[in-house]
N, C-alpha and C positions, 0 to 999 in steps of 0.2 A: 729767738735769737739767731737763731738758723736760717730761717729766713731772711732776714734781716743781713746775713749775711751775705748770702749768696745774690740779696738784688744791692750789695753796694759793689760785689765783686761781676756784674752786670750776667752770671750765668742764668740759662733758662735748662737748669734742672731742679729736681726736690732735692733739697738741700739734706733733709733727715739722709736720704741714701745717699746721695755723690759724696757728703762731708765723711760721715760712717766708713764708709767703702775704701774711701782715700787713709782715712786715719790709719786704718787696718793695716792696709798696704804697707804705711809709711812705717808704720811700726816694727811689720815684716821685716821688711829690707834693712831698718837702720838698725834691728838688733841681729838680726843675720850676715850683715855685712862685719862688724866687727866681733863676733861670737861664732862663727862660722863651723867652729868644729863643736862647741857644743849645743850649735845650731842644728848640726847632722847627728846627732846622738838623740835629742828629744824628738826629733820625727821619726829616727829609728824605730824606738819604743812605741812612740804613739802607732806609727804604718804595725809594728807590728800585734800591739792590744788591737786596731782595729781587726784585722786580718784575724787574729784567732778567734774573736767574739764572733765578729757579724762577716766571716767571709762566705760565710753559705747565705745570707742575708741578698748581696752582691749577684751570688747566682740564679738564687730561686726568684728573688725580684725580675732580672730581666728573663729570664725564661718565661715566667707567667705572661711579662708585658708583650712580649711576642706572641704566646696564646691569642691577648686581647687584642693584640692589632688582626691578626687575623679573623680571629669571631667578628671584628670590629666589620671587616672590610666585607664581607658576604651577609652580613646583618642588615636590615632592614635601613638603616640609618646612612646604608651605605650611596643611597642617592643624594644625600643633604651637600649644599654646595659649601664651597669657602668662600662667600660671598652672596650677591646678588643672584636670582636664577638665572636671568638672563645676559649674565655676563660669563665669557670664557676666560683661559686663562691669558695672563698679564706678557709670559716668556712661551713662545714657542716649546716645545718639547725637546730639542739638542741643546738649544740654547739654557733650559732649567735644568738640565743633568750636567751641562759644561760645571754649573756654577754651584750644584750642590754637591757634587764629586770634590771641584776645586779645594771650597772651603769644606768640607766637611771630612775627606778621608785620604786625600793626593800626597800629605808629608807622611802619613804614615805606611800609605803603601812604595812609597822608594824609598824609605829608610827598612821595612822591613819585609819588603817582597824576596830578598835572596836570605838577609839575616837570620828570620826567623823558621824556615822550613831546616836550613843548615845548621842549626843551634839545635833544634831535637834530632837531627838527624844525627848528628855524633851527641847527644844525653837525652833517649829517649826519658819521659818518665816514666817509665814500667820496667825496673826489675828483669824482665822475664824477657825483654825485646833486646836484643842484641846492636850496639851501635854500629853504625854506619855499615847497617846491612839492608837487604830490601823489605823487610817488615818495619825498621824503622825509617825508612823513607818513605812508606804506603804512613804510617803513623805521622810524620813532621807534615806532611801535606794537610791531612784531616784536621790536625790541632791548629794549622796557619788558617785554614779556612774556615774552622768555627769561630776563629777569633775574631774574623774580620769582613765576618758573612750577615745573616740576617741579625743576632743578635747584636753588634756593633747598629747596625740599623737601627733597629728599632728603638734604642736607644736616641737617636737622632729623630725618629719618624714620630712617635709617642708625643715631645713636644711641639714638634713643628704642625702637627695637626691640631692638638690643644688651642695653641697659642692663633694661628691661621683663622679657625675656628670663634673663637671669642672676639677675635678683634673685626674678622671682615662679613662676620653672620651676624654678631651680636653689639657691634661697635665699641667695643671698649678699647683701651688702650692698648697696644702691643708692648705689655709688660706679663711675668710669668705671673707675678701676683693678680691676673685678671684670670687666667685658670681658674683659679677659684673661688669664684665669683658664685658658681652655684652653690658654694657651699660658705663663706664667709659673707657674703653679701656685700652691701657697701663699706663691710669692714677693712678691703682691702685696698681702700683709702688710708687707710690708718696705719696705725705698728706695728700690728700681723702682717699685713701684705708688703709695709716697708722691708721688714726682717725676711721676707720673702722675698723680695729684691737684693738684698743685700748680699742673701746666701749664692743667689745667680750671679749677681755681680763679682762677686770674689771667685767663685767656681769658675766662672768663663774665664778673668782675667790671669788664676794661675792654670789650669788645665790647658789655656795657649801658651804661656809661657812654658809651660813645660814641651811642646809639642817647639817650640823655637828654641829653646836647651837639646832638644833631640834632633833639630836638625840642625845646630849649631855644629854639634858633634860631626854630622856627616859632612859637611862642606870643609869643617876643619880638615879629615879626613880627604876629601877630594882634591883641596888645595896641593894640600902635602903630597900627593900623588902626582899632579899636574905640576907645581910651581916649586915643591919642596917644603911648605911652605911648613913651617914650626908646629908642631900642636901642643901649646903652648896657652897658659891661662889666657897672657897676654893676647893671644892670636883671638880666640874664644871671643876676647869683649872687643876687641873688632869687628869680628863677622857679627855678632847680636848689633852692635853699633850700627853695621852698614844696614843691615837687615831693619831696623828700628827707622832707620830713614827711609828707604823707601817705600816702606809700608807708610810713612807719615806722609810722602809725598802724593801713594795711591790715596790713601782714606782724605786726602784734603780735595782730592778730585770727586770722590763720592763713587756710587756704586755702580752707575751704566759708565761714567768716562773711564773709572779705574777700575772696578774688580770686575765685571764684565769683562771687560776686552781681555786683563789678565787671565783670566779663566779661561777663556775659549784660547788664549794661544795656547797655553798652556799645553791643557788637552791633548791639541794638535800632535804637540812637541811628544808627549806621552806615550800617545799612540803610536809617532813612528817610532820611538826605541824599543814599544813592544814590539811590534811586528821585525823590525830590525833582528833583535834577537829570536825568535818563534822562525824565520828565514834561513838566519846563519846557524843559528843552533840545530841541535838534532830535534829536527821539523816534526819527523813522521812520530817518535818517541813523546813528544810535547805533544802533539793532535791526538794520539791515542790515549796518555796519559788524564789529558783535559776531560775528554769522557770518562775514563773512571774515576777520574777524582768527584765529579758529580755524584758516581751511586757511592762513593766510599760515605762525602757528605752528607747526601741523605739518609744513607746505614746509620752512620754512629751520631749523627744531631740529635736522637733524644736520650742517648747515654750520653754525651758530654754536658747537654743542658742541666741535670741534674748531679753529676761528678760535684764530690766536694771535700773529696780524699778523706773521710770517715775512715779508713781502717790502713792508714798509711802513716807516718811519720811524718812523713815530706811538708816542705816547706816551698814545694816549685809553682803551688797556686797561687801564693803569693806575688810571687816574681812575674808571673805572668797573666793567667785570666782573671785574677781578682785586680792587678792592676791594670790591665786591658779594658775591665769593665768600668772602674771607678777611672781611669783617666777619660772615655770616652763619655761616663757623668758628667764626670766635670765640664766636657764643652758642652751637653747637651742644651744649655741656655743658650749658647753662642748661638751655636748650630741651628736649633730648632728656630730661635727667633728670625735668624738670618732666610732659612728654607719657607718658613711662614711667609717673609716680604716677599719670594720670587716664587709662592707657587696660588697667588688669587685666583678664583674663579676656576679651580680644579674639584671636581664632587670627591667625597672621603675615601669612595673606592677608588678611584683614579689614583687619587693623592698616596694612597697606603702602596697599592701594588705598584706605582712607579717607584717610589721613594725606597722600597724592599725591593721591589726585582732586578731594576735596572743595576743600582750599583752591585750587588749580588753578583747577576753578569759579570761582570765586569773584575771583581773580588778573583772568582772561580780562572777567569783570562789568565787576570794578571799573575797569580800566583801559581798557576799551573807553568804558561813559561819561564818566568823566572825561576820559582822554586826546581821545578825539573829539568830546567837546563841545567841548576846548578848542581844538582844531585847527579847525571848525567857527568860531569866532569869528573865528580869524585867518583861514580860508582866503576865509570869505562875510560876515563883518562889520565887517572891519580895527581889529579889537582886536586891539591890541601886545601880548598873553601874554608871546608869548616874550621880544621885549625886556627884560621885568622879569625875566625868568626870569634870562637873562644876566647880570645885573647881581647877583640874588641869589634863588638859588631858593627862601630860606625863604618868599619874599613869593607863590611860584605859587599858593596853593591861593586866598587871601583875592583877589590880583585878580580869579583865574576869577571866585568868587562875586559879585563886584561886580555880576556881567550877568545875575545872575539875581533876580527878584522875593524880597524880604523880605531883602537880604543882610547887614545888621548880625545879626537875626536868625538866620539860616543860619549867618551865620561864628561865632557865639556858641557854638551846638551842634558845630560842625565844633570849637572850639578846646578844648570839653568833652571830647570824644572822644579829641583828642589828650593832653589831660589823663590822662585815665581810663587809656590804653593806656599811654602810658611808667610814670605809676603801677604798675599791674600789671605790664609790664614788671621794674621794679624790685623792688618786693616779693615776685613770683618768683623774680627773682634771688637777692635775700635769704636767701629759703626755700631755693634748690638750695646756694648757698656755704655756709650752714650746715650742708645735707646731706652734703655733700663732705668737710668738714673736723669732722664728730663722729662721735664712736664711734659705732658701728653700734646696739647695744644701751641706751644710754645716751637717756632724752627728750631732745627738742628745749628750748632752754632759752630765753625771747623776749627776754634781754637780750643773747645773742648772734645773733640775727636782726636785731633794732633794730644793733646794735654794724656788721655786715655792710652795711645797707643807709644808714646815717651813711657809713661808707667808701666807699660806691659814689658816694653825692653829693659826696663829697669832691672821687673820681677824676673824674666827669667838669666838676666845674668847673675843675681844674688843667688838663684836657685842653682846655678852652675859653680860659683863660687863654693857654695855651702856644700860640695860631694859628688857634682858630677848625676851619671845614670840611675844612681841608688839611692841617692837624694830627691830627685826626681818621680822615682818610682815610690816612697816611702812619704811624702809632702801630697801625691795626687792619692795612695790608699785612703790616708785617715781625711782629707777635704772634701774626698765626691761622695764619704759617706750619705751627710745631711740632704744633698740632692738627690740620693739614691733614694731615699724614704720622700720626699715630697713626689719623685716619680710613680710613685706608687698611689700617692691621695690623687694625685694630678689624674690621673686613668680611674677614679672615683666621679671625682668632679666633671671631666667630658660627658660618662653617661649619661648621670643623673642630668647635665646640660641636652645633649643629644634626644634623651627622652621627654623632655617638657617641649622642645623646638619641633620632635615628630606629632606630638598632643595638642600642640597649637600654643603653647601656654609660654609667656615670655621670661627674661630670667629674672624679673621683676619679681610675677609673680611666686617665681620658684623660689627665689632667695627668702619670700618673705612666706615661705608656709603657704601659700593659696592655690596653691598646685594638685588638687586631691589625688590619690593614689599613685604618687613618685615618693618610692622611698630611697634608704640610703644606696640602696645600688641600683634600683632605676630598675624595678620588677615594672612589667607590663600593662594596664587595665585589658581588660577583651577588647574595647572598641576604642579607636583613635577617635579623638572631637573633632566635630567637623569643621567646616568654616564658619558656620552660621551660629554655631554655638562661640567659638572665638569673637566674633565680631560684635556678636551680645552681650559677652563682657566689654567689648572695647566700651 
C-alpha cells in the first residue's frame, strides 16, 4: 500500500521510511504545538530517566569509540581506501575541512566559544574550586575543550568512515542501514535496516532542529543588540522562518552550487573574526594560554573521558556533557553521511587523523581566544561576562564584542556567520534525510529536499515553542539515546567488514557464514589469503 502510494505521489523514496519518518514528525509537532507545556513536562521526565539510567552509558560509549578510532587508524587496516585504489580524493584538503567544519561543528562553536568557558568560570562543578578565580578559569577551559575536542569528533568520524566505507569500497547504498550489512546481510533491505533508517532519519532531523532552536536564540539575541529588535516568541518564528528559506533555497541548488560555496565563505568570514580578536585582545595572554591549554587537555582527557559523577549528587552532567554527547548523536547520521559524500578516495588513516586532528586544531584555536579573551576581561578589566551569561547565554558572544574596537561591525559579521552555518547546517541536513529515505538508484528529486528542510523548520520551532533551551536539551537526551547504542554495533560491524576486505573475502561472502575464521569481533587468522586463493573461489 505504501508503495503504491508513494509512486501515485510520483516520489523516488522507500516509502516504509519517508511515510514512517513523516508520520512521526507530524505527530510530534501537532501534539506539541497545542500541548506545549505538558509537552515540556513529559521530556522532562523522560531527559531525565534517560540521564540517570544510561548517562554513564553516553560516556563510556564514546570514550571507547575514540579508543577504536585510534587502534583503528595505526592498525593494519589503516591502508584500506574509501574507494577504488586508484582513485584519490574527490575535494582537495581546505576545500574538505571548509565543508566538514561548516556543517558539522561551526553553530556550535559561535554560540558556545565565549558562553561556555564563562558559564563554568563563574559555577565551577567542583565544590572545592572557587568561582571566578584562576583555578576556575584553568578548569572552564579544559571542560570547553573536552566537549568539543576529539570526543565530539569522533562521534562524527565513527560514522562517516562506516558509512564512506560500505558504499564506495563495497557499493552499497549510502544509507546507515548498509553499516550493517556485515552483520545483518541482505536483511537490511528489509524492517531491521528500515527501523534503522528511521531511527537516523528522526535523529538527524531533530538533533538539527535543535542545533537551529540554539541558533535561533543567538540571532534573536544579536538582533536585539544591533536593531533592538524584540526577543520575543514572535521574533523567534521569524528568524527559523527566514532561516527555513534560505536553507531551502541553498538545498534546491544542491551541494557544489550551495553548500560548497556557503562553507568556504563562511570560513573565511570565521577566521578573520578569530584573528580580529587574538590581535585586539590581549594577544600575548591568548598565545601563551593557547599552549597550556593543550597540556592542560591532554593532562585531564582520560579523567574527564571516564567522570560520570558516582559519588556526587549533581545533576550538571546532565545539563551539559551528557547533552553535548547525545545532541552531537543525534546529527551523527547527518554528519557522518554528509563527510562520507566529501571525503571518496581518502585511505582510513588519512580519513581518521584528518577528520580528529584537524578540527581539534582548530577547537583548541578557537576556544582558547575566545574563551581567554573573555576570562581576560573579567579577570583584569571587571567586565560582568559571565553575569550575562548567567542570566542567558545567547547574549555571550555580542557582550564579549562590545569591548572590542568596531563592535556593531564585528557583531554584524559574527551574526552572518551564524547565519550562514545553521543554513548549511540545514540544507545538509535536507540533502542527508533525503538520502536516507530514497531509493538507492532512483535521482534525488528537489521537491522532496525543499519538502525535508520546510519539516525541519517546522521541528525546531515547535521545539522552541514547547520550553526553549531546556526543552531542547531534554528532547536531544532521551532521542540520541537509541543511536548512541547502534554507534556501538556500527564499530562491531566495520571490523568484522575491514577484516574479511583485508582476507580477500567479499561481504557476500561474510554475511553469509563462508568467511572461515572471522568472528564476532574480527580476531585475526595468522596468514592473510592471498590473491590466488581469492580468485579460486571467484
Amino acid at each position: 500500500m505504501l508503495d503504491a502510494l508513494a509512486k501515485r505521489m510520483g516520489l523516488s523514496a522507500i516509502p516504509q521510511i519517508f511515510f514512517i519518518s513523516v508520520a512521526v514528525v507530524v505527530l510530534f509537532v501537532g501534539f506539541a504545538v497545542p500541548f506545549h507545556d505538558e509537552f515540556a513536562q513529559f521530556f522532562d521526565r523522560l531527559g531525565q530517566f534517560t540521564f540517570t539510567r544510561f548517562g554513564w552509558f553516553y560516556v563510556v560509549s564514546v570514550s571507547g569509540l575514540l579508543l577504536f578510532l585510534l587502534w583503528l587508524s595505526a592498525s593494519r587496516y589503516g591502508h584500506i581506501r574509501l574507494g577504488p585504489e586508484d582513485e584519490g580524493p574527490e575535494y582537495n584538503t581546505v576545500t574538505w575541512f571548509c565543508m566538514l567544519f561548516a556543517a558539522g561543528i561551526g553553530t556550535i562553536l559561535m554560540f558556545w566559544g565565549v558562553a561556555e568557558p564563562m558559564y563554568h568560570f563563574a559555577q565551577p562543578p567542583f565544590a572545592d574550586i572557587d568561582p571566578e578565580s584562576v583555578a576556575s578559569a584553568k578548569l572552564a577551559m579544559q571542560i570547553s575543550m573536552f566537549h568539543y575536542g576529539l570526543h565530539t569528533w569522533t562521534i562524527f568520524t565513527l560514522p562517516a568512515l562506516a558509512i564512506g566505507y560500505f558504499a564506495y569500497r563495497q557499493g552499497l547504498p549510502m544509507r546507515i542501514s548498509s553499516v550493517f550489512y556485515s552483520v545483518l546481510g541482505d536483511r537490511i533491505y528489509g524492517p531491521i535496516g528500515w527501523a534503522i533508517d528511521i531511527i537516523a532519519v528522526l535523529g538527524t532531523l531533530f538533533g538539527v532542529a535543535v542545533s537551529v532552536g540554539l541558533g535561533t536564540l543567538q540571532i534573536n539575541s544579536g538582533l536585539n543588540y544591533l536593531v533592538g529588535m524584540p526577543d520575543t516568541t514572535l521574533a523567534k518564528m521569524a528568524i527559523v522562518a527566514v532561516i527555513t528559506a534560505v536553507a531551502t533555497v541553498s538545498v534546491a541548488l544542491g551541494l557544489d552550487r550551495g553548500i560548497k560555496r556557503l562553507s568556504e565563505f563562511n570560513i573565511i568570514i570565521a577566521i578573520a573574526i578569530l584573528l580580529f580578536i587574538w590581535v585586539c585582545g590581549p594577544t600575548l595572554f591568548v598565545t601563551e594560554g593557547m599552549v597550556q591549554n593543550v597540556g592542560m587537555y591532554l593532562d585531564k582527557i582520560l579523567w574527564f573521558s571516564f567522570w560520570t559523577e558516582a559519588y556526587s549528587e549533581s545533576d550538571w552532567q546532565r545539563s551539559w556533557t551528557v547533552f553535548y554527547f547525545a545532541w552531537t548523536i543525534s546529527w551523527a547520521p547527518y554528519v557522518g553521511i554528509f563527510i562520507a559524500r566529501i571525503s571518496k578516495g581518502r585511505t582510513i588513516r588519512q580519513f581518521i587523523l584528518g577528520a580528529l586532528g584537524a578540527p581539534l586544531m582548530f577547537t583548541l584555536v578557537w576556544f582558547s581566544v575566545f574563551g581567554l579573551s573573555a576570562i581576560d576581561l573579567e579577570l583584569n578589566h571587571d567586565v560582568a561576562i559571565a553575569a550575562e551569561v548567567q542570566k542567558d547565554v545567547s547574549v555571550a558572544l555580542f557582550s564579549f564584542l562590545e569591548n572590542f574596537p568596531l563592535p556593531k561591525l564585528i557583531s554584524t559579521l559574527a551574526l552572518i556567520v551564524i547565519v550562514v552555518f545553521i543554513t548549511t547546517s540545514a540544507d545538509s541536513a535536507a540533502l542527508v534525510i533525503d538520502l536516507l529515505s530514497r531509493k538507492d538508484k532512483q535521482p534525488s528529486k528537489t521537491i522532496q529536499r525543499i519538502f525535508w528542510t520546510l519539516l525541519l523548520g517546522a521541528t525546531a520551532a515547535t521545539l522552541l515553542l514547547g520550553g526553549g533551551l531546556k526543552a531542547l536539551q531534554n528532547v536531544i537526551t532521551a532521542l540520541g539515546f537509541p543511536f548512541c547504542v547502534l554507534l556501538v554495533f556500527m564499530a562491531v560491524s566495520l571490523v568484522r567488514a575491514l577484516h574479511a576486505d583485508y582476507l580477500g573475502y567479499s561481504m557476500k561472502e561474510l554475511s553469509q557464514g563462508k568467511a572461515p575464521g572471522i568472528h564476532p569481533m574480527g580476531s585475526l587468522p595468522r596468514e592473510k589469503k592471498s590473491h590466488s586463493e581469492k580468485s579460486s573461489r571467484e
